[in-house]
N, C-alpha and C positions, 0 to 999 in steps of 0.2 A: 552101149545100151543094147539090150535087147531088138532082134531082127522081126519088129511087128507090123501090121498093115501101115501103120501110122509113118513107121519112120521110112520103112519100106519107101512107098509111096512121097515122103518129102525125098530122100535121096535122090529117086529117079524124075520126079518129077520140077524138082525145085533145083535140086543140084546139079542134076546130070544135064538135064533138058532147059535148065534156066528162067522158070515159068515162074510164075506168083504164088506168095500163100494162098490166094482165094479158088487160084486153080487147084490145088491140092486139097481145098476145103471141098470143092464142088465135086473131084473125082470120087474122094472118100465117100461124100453123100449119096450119089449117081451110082457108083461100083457095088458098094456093099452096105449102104443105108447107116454110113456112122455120122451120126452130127457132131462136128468138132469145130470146137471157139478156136479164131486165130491168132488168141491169147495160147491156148496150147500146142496149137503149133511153132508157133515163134521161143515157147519154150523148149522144147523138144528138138528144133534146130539148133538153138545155143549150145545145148547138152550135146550133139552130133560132133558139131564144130570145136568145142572143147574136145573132148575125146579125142578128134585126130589131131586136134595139134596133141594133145598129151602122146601119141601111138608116136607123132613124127618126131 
C-alpha cells in the first residue's frame, strides 16, 4: 500500500510501539485533524498485514 499519514502512523504506532487503534485514532486527530473510524483502520491494518506476509 501506499506510505500515507494513515498507515504511516498505524505502523509506528500500533505495530512498532504496540499501542491500540484508538491511540492511533486520537494521534491522527490531535496531529493533523483527520477524523478516522476504527472501522478504517482496522481495515487498513488487515491490508498491511496481508501485504507482508505476501512480501515474506
Amino acid at each position: 500500500m501506499d506510505k500515507d499519514l494513515i498507515n504511516e502512523a498505524l505502523q509506528t504506532i500500533h505495530l512498532q510501539h504496540g499501542k491500540d487503534l484508538k491511540e492511533v485514532a486520537q494521534y491522527l486527530t490531535m496531529k493533523y485533524r483527520i477524523e478516522v473510524e476504527l472501522l478504517v483502520l482496522q481495515n487498513r491494518l488487515k491490508k498491511i498485514l496481508l501485504e507482508e506476509k505476501a512480501v515474506a
